[in-house]
Backbone as a ProteinNet text record, in pm:
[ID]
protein_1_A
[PRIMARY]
XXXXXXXXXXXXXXXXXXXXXXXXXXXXXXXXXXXXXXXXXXXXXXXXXXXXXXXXXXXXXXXXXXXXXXXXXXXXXXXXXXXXXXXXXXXXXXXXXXXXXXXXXXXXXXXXXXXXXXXXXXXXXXXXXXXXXXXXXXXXXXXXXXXXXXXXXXXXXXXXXXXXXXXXXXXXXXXXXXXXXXXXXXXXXXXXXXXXXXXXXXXXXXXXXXXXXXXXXXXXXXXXXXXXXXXXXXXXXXXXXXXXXXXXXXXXXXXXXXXXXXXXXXXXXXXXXXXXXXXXXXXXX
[TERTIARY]
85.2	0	88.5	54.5	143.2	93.2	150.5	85.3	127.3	265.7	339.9	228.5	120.3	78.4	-34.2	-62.9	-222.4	-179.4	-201.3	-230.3	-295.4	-180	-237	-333.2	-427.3	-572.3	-473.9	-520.8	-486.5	-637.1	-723.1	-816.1	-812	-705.1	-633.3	-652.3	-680.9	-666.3	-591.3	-492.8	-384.3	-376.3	-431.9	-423.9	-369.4	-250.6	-188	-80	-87	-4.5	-44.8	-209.4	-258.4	-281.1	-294.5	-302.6	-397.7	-512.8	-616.9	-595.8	-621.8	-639.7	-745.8	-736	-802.8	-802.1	-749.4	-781	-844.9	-970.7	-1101.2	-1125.1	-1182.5	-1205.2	-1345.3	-1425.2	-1495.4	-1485	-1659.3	-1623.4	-1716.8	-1592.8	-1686.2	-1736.5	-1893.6	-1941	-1926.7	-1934.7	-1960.1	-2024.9	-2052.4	-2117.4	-2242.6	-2260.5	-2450.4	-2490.3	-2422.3	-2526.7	-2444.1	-2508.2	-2484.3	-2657.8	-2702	-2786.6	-2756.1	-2883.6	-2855.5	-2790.3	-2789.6	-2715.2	-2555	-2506.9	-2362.7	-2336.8	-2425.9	-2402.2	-2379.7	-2504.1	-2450.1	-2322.4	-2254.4	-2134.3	-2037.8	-2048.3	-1965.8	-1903.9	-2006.8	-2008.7	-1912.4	-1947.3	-1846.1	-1785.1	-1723	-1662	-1623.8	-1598.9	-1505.1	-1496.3	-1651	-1728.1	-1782.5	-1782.9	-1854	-2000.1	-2026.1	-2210	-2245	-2332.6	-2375.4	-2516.7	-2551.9	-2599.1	-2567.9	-2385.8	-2281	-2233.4	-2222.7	-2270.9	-2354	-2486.5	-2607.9	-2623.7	-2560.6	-2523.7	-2442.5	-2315	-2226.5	-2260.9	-2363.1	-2423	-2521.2	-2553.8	-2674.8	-2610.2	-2472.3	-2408.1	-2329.2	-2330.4	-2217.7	-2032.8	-1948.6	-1860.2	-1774.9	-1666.2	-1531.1	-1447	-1366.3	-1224.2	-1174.4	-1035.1	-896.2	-781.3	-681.1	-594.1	-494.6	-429.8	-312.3	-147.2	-56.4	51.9	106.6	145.1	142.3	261.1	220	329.2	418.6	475.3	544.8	513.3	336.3	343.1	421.5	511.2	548.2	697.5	740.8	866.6	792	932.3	891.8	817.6	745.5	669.2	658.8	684.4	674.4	523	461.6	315.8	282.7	468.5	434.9	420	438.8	445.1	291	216.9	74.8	18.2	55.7	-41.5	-16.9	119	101.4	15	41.8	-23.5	-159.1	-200.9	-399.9	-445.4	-324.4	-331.1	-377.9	-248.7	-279.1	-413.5	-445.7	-582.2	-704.7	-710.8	-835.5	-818.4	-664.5	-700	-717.9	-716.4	-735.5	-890.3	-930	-1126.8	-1158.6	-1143	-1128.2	-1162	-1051.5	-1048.2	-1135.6	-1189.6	-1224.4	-1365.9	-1409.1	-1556.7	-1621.8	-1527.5	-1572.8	-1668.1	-1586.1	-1662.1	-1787.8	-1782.2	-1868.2	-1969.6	-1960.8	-2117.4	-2154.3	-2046.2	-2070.6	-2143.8	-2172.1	-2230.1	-2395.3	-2365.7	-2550.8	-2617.2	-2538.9	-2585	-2606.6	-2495.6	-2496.8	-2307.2	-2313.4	-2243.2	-2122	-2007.2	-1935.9	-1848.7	-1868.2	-1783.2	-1682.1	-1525.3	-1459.8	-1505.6	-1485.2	-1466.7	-1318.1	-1298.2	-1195.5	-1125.9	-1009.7	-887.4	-906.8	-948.6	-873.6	-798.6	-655.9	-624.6	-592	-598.9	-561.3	-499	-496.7	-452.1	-539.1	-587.9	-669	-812.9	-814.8	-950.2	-978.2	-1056.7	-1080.7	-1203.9	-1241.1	-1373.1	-1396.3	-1547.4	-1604.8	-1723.8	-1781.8	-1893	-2026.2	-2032.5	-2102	-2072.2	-1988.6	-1956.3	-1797	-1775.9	-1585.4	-1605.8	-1478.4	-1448.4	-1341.7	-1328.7	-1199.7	-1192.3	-1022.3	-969.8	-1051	-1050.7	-1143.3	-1268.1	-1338.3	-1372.6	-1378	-1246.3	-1218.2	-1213.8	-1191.1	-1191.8	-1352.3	-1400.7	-1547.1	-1572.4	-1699.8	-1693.1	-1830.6	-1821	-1916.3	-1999.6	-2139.2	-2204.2	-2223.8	-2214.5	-2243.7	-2130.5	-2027.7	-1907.8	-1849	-1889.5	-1806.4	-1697.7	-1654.9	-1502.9	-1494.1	-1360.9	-1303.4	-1208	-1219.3	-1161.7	-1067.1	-952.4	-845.9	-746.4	-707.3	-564.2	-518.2	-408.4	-340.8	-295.9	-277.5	-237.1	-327.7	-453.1	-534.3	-473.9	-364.5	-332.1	-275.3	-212.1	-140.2	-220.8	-367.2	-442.4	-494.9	-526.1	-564.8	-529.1	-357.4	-283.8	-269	-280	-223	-348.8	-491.4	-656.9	-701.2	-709.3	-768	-698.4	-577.7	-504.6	-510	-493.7	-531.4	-404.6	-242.7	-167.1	-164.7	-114.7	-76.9	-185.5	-92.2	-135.5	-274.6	-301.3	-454.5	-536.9	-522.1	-620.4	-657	-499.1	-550.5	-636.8	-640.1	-694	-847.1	-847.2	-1005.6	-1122.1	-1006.3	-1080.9	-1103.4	-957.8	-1035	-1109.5	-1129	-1244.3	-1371.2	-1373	-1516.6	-1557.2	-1435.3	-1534.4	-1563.8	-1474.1	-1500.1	-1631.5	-1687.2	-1819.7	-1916.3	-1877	-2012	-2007.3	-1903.8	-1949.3	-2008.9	-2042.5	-2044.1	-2164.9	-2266.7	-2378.8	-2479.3	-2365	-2417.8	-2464.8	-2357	-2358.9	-2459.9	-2559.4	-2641.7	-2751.4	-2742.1	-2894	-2919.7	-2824.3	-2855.5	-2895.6	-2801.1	-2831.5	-2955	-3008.2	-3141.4	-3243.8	-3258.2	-3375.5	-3392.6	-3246.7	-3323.4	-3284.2	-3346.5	-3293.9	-3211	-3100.5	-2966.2	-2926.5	-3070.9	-2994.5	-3092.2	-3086.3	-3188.6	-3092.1	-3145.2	-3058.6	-3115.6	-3062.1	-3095.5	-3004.5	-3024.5	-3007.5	-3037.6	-3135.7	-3192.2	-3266.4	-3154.9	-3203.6	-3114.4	-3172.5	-3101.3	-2968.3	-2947.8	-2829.6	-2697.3	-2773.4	-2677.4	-2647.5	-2773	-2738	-2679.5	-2653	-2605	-2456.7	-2424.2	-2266.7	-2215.8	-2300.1	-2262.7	-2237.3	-2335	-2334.8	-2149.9	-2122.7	-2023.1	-1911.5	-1916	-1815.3	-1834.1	-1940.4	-1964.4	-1851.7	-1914.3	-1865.1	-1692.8	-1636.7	-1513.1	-1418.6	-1545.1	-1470.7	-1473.8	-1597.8	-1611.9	-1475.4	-1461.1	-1338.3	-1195.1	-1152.2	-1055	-1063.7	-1180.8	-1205.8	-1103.6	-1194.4	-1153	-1016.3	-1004.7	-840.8	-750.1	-752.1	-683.4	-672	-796.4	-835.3	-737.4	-755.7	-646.7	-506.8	-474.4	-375	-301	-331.4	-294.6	-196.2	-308.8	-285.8	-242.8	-309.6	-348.2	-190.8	-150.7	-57.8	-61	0.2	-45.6	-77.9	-165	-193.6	-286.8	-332.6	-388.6	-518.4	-586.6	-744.3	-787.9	-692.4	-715.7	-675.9	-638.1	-579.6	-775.5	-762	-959.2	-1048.7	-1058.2	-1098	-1103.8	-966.7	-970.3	-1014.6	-989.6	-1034	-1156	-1224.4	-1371.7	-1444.5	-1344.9	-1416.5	-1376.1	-1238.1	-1254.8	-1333.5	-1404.2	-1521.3	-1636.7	-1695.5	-1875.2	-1901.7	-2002.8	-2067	-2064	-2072.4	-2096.2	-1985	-1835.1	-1688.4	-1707.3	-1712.2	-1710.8	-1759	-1891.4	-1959.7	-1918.9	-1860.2	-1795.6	-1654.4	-1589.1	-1489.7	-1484.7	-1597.2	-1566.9	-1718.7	-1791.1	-1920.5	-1907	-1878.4	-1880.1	-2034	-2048	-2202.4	-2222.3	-2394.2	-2364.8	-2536.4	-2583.7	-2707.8	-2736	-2802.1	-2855.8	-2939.3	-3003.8	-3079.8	-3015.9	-2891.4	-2832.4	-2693.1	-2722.1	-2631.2	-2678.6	-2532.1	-2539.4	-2462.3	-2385.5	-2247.2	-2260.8	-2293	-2368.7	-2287.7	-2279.4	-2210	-2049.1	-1957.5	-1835.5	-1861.6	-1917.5	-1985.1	-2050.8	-2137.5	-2178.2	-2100.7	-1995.4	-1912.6	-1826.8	-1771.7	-1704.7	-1751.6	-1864.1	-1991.3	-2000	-2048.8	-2059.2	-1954.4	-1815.8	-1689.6	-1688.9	-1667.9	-1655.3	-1765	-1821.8	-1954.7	-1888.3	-1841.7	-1796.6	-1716.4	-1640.5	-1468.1	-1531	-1562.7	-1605.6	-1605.2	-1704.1	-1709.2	-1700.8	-1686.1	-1732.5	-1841.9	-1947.6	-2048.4	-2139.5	-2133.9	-2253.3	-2386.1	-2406.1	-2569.5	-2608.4	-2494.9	-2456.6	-2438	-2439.5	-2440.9	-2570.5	-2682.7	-2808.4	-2847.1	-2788.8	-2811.6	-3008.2	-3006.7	-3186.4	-3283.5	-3242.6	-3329.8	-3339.6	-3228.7	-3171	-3233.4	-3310.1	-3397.6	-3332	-3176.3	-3102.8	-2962.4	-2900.9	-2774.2	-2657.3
-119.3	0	123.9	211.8	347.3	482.4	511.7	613	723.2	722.7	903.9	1014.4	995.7	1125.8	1154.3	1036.9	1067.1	1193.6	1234.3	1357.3	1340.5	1276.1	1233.8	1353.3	1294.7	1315.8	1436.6	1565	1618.7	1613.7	1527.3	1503	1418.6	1427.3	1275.2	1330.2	1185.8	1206.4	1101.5	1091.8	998.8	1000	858.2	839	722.5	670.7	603.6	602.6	541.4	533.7	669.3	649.8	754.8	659.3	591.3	513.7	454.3	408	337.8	184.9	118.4	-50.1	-100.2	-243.1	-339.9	-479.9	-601.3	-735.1	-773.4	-747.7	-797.3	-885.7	-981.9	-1057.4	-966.6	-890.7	-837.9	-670.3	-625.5	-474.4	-408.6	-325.4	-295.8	-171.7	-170.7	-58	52.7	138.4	241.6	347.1	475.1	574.7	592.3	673.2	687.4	559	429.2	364.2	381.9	278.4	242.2	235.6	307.9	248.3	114.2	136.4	-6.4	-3.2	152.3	177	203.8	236.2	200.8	42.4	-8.2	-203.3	-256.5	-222.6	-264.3	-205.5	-105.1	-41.4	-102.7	-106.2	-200.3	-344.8	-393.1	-546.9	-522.4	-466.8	-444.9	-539.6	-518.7	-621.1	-747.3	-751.5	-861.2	-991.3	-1010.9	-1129.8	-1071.4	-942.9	-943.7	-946.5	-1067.1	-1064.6	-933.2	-867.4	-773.5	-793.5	-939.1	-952.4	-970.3	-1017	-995.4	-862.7	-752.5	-619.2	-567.1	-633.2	-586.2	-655.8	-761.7	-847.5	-750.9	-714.8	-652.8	-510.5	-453.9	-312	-352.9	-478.2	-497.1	-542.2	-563	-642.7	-477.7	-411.1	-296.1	-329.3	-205.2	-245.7	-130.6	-91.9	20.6	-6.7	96.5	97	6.1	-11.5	-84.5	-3.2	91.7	137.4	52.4	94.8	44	123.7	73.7	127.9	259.9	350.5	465.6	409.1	469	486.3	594.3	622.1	711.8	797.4	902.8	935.7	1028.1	1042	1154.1	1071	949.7	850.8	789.8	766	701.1	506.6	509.8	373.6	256.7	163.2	69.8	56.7	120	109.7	262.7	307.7	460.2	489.8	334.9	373.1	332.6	281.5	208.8	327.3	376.2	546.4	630.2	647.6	714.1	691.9	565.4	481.8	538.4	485.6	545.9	648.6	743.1	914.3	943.8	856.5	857	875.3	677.4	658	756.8	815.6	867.2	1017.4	1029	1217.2	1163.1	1085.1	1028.1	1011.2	962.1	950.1	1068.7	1212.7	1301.5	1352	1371.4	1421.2	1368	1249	1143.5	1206.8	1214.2	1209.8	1347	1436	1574.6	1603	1636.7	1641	1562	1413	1310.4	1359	1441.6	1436.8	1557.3	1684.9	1804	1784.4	1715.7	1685.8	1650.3	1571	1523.8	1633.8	1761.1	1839.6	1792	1739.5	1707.8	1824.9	1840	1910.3	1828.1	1817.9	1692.3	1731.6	1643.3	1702	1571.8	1610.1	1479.6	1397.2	1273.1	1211.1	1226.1	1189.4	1200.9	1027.2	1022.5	935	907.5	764.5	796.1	713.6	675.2	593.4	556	445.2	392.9	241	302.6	119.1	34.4	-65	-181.4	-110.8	19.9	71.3	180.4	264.4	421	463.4	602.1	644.1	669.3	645	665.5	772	831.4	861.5	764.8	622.9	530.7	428.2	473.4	397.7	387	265.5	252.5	147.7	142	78.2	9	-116.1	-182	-237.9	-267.2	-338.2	-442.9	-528.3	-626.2	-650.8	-544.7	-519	-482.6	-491.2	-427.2	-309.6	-263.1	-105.4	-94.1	33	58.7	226.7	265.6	378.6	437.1	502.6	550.1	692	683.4	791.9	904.8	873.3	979.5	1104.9	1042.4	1149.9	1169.9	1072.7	1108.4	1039.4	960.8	899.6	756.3	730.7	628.2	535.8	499.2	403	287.5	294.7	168.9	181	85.8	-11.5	-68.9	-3.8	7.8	-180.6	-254.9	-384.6	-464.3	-422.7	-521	-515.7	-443.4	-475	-609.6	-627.7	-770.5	-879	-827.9	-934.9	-949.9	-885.3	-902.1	-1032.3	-984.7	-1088.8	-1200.6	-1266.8	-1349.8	-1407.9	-1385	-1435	-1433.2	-1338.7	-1321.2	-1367.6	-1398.6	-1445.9	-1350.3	-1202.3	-1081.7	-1014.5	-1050.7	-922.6	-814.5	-716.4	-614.2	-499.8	-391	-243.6	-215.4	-259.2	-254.4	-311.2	-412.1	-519.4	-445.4	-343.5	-273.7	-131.4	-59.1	18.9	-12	-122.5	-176.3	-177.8	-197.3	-161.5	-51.2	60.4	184.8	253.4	220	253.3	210.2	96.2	28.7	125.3	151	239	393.5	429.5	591.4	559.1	493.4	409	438.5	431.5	447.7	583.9	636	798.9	841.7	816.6	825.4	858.2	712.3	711.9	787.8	825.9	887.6	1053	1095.3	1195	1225.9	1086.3	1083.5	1076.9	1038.2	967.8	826	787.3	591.8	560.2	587	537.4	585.8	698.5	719.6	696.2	667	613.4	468.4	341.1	207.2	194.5	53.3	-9.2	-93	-33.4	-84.1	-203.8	-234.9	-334.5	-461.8	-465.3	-608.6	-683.8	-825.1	-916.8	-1006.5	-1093.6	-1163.3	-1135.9	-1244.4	-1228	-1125.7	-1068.4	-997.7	-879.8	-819.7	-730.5	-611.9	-478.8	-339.1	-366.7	-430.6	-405.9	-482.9	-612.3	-661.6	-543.1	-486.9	-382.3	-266.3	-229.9	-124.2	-111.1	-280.1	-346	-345.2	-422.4	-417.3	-285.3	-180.8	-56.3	2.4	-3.4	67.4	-32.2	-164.6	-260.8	-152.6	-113.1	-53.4	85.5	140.9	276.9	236.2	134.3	114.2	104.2	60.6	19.4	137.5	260.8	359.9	466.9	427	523.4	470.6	339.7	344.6	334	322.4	376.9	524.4	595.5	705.2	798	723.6	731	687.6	594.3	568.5	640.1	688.5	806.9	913.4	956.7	1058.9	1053.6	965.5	937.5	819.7	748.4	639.6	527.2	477.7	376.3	295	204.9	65.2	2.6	-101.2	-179.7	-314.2	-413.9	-571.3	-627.3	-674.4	-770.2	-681.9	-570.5	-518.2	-500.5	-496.2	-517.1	-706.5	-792.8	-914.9	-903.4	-812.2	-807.1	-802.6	-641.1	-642.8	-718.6	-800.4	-898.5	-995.5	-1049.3	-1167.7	-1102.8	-979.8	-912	-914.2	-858.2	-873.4	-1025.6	-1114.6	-1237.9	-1334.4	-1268.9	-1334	-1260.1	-1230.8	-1151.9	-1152	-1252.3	-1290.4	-1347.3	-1326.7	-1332.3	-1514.3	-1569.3	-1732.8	-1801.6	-1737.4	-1708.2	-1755.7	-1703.9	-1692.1	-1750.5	-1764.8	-1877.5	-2010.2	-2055.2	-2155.1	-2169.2	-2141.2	-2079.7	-2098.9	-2050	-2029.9	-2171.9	-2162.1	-2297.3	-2403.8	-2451.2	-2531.4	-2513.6	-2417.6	-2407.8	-2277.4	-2214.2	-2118	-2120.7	-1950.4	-1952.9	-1811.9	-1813.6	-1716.1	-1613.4	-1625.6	-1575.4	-1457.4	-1488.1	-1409.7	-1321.2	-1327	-1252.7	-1110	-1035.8	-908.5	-775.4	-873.6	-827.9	-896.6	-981.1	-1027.3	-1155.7	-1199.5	-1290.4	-1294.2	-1417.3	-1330.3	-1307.2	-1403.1	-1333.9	-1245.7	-1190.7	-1066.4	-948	-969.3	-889.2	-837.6	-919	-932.8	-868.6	-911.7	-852.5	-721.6	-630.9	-496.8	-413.9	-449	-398.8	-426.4	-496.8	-478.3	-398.7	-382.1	-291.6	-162.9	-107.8	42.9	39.8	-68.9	-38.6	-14.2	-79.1	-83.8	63.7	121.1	272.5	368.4	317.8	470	533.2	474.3	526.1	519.2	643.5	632.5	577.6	565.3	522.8	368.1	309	173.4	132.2	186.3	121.5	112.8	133.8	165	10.2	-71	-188.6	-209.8	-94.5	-95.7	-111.5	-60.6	-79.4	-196.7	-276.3	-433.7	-553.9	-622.8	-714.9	-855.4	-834	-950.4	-892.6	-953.8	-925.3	-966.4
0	0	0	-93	-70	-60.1	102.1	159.7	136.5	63.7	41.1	25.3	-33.7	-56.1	31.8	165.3	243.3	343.6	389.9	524.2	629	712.2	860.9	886.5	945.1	1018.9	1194.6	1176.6	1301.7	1415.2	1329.2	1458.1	1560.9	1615.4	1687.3	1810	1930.4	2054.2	2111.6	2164.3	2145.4	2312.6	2383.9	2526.2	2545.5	2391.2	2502.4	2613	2678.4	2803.1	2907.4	2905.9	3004.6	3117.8	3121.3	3292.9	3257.7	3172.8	3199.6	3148.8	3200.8	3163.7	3224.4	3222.1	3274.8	3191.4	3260.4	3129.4	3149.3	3174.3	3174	3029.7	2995.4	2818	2797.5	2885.4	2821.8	2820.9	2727	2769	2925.2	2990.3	3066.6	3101.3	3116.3	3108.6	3219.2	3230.7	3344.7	3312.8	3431.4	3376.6	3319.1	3210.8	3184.1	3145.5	3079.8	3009.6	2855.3	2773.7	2674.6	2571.3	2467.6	2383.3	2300.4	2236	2136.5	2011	2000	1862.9	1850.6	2032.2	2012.7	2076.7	2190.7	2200.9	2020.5	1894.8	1805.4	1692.6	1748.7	1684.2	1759.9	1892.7	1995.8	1929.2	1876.6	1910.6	1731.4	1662.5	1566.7	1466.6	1380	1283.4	1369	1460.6	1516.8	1578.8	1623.7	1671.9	1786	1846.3	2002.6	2020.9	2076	2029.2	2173.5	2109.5	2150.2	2260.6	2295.9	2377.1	2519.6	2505.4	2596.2	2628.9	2553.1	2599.8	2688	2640.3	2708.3	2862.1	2837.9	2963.4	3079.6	3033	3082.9	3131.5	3062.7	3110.8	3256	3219.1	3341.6	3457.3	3475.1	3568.6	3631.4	3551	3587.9	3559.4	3586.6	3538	3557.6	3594	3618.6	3588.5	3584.1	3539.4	3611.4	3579.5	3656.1	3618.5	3702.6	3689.4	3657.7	3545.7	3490.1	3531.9	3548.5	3572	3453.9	3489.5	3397.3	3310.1	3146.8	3087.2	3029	2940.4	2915.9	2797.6	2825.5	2669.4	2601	2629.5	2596.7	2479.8	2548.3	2520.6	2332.2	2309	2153.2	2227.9	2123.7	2135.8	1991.6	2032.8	1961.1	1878.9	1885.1	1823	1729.1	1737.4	1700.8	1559.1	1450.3	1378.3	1287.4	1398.4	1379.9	1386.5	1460.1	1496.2	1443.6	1323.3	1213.6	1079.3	1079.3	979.4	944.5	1103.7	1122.6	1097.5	1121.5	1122.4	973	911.2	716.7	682.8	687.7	634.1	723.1	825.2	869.8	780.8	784	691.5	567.9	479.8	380.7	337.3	472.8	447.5	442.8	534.2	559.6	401.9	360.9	200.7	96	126.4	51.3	58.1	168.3	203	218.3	220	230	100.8	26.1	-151.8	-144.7	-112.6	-195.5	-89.5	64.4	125.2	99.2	15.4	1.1	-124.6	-206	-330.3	-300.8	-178.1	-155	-64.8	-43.7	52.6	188.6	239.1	388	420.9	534.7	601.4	655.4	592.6	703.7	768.4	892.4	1041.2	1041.5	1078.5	1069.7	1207.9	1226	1329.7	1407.9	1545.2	1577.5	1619.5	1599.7	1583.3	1727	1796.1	1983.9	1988.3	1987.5	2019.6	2173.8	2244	2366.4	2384	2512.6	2544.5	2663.7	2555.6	2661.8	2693.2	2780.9	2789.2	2831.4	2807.1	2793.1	2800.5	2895.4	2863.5	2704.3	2758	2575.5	2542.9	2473.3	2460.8	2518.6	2491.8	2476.9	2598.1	2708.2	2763.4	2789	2894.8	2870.5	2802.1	2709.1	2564.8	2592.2	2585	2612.2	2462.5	2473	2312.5	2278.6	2350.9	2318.2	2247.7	2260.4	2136.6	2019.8	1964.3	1824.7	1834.5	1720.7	1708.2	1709.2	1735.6	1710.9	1682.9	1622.5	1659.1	1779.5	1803.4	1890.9	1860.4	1785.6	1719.2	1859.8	1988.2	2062.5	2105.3	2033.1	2061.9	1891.4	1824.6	1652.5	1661.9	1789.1	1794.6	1740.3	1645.9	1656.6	1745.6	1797.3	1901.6	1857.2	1867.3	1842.3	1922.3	1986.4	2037.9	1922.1	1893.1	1787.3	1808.1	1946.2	1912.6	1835.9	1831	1701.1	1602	1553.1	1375.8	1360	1510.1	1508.6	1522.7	1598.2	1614.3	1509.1	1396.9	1279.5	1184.4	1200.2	1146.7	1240.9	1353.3	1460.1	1434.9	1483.9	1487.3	1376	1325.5	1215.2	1068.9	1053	930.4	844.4	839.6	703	782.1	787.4	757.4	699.2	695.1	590	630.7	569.3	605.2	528.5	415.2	319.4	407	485.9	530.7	678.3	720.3	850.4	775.9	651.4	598.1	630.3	536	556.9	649.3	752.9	938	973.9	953.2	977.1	890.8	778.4	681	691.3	717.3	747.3	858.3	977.6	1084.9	1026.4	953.5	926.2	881.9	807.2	674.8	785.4	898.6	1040.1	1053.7	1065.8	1090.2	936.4	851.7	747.1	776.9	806.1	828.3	941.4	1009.2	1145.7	1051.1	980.3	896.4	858.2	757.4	670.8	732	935.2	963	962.2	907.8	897.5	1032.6	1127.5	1256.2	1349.8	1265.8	1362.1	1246.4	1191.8	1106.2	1122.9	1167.3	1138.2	1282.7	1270.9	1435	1428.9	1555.4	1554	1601.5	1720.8	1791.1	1739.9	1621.2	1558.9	1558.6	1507.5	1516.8	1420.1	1303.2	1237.8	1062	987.5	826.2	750.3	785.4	716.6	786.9	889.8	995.6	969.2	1001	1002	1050.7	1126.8	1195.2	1101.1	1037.9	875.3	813.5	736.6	627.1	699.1	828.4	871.6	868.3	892.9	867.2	703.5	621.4	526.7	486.2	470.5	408.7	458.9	574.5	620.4	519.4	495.2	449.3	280.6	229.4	99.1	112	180.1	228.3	238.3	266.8	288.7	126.9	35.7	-82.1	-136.7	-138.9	-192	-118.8	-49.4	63.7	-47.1	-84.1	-110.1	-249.4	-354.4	-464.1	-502	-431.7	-416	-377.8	-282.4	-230.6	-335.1	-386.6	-486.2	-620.7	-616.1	-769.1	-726.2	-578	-574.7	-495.8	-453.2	-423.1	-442.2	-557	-633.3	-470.5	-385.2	-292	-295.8	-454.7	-430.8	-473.1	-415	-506.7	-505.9	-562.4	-621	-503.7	-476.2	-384.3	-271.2	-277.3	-179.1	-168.3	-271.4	-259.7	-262.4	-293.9	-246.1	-97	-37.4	118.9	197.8	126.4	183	189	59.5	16.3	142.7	193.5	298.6	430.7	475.3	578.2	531.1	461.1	453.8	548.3	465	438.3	592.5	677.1	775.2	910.9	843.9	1000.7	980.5	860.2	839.9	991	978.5	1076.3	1056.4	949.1	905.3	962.5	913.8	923	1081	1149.3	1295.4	1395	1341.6	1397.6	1424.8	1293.7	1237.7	1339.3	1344.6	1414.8	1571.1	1618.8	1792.7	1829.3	1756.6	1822.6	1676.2	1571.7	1493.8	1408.2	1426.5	1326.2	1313.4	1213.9	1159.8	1233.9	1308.8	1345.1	1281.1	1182.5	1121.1	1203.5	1258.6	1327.3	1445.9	1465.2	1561.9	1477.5	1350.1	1264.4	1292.6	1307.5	1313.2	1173.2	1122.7	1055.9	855.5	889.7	771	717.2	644.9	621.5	537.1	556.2	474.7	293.4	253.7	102.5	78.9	190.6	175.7	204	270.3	299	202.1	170.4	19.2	-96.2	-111.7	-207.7	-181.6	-76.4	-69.3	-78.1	-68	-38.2	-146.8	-239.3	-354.8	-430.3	-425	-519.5	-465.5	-374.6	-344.4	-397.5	-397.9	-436.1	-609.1	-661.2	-825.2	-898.8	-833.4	-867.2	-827.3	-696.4	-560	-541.4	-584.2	-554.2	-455.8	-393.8	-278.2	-277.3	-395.5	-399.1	-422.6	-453.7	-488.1	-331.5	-291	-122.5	-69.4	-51	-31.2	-5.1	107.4	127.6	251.8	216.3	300.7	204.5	74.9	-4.8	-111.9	-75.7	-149.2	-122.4	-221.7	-154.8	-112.2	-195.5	-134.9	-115.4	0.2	30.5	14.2
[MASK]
+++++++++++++++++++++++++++++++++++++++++++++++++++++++++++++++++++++++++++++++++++++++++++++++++++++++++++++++++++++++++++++++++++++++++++++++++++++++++++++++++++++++++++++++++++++++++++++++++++++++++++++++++++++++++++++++++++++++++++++++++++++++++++++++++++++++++++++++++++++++++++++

């Protein structure tokens, strides 16, 4: 992937090595509460069923102080957090024009990076759940160590395949932009439920992001949209299932499946078109 010409994102809030942790395997909540429309942004590309969320809000949940680190010292993750900086000023540029065209107003999202776990708009956000974004603050959320978990769990090395992730999430502020998230309901659950097409659409929005990016900052290089491609395809909801219980339950799909995944990410990537994403109005997915 070649980034010479993107423009790190100065909407950054960069907390790592502010003191917060906790290794909890789940996320835990505190503070106001969590809706259903960030439990299903929560639960995210990555497998977190979002009924274990809702679980975790009803049980309660606080911080755990972590031993301080050094933000101010160079870091081994420093060059992950340039990386991110790239692709988010990259959407930035990308997406300004294409929402200034439909007459919407666009506000960037902001970059947070941390470590392990952090207040959120939506709640406290631990790594463990993937990156996510959270529509009540506009923030993106990443622990920059998922790129490795990407490649280690997930089998999709490479910097395109970490593109894909933070594109798919910018693809949510996208929608927050447009209203997606207050017009359907977020916290459905099933094949053929808002909360699929709410996933897919952002997986669309991801191909239309690097469509584009590439039109103007010539990104792409050999092997890197087959990179998306396998990232797409290792986080179906089918994918996963398969994976952690030995079977596939439709009914509790949130994310959609990995052919559908594949499928919508590719239809953005094809032309860039915003309207080619319109997975609410698709009678099949």
């Amino acid at each position: 992937m070649r980034l010479d010409d993107l423009r790190p994102t100065e909407n950054v809030d960069d907390r790592r090595g502010s003191g917060f942790g906790g290794a909890g395997p789940r996320l835990a909540i505190g503070g106001g509460g969590l809706g259903l429309v960030a439990v299903v942004v929560l639960s995210l590309v990555f497998g977190v069923d979002p009924i274990q969320l809702l679980d975790t809000m009803n049980g309660g949940g606080s911080y755990q102080q972590a031993p301080q680190g050094n933000p101010g010292g160079p870091r081994a993750d420093d060059a992950a957090y340039q990386f991110s900086r790239r692709i988010v000023g990259s959407a930035e540029d990308v997406w300004s024009p294409i929402l200034r065209a439909e007459g919407v107003t666009f506000a960037p999202a902001t970059l947070t990076t941390y470590d392990v776990s952090t207040p959120t708009g939506c709640g406290t956000g631990q790594s463990s759940a993937g990156p996510f974004y959270c529509p009540a603050d506009d923030h993106i959320y990443l622990d920059l160590a998922f790129y490795d978990e990407l490649g280690s769990r997930f089998g999709v090395p490479g910097e395109f395949a970490q593109a894909y992730v933070v594109a798919h999430e910018y693809g949510h502020h996208i929608q927050n932009l447009l209203g997606v998230m207050a017009r359907h309901q977020m916290g459905s659950r099933g094949a053929d439920s808002d909360s699929v097409r709410t996933e897919l659409q952002a997986d669309c929005f991801a191909g239309v992001w690097a469509y584009h990016a590439n039109q103007q900052f010539r990104i792409l290089e050999t092997g890197d949209v087959e990179q998306g491609l396998q990232a797409a395809s290792a986080v179906g909801d089918d994918t996963l299932e398969k994976q952690s219980q030995g079977y596939v339950v439709p009914d509790s799909f949130t994310h959609g499946t990995s052919a559908q995944r594949i499928r919508w990410f590719q239809r953005g990537l094809q032309g860039g078109d915003l309207k080619a994403c319109d997975t609410f109005s698709a009678r099949a997915l």
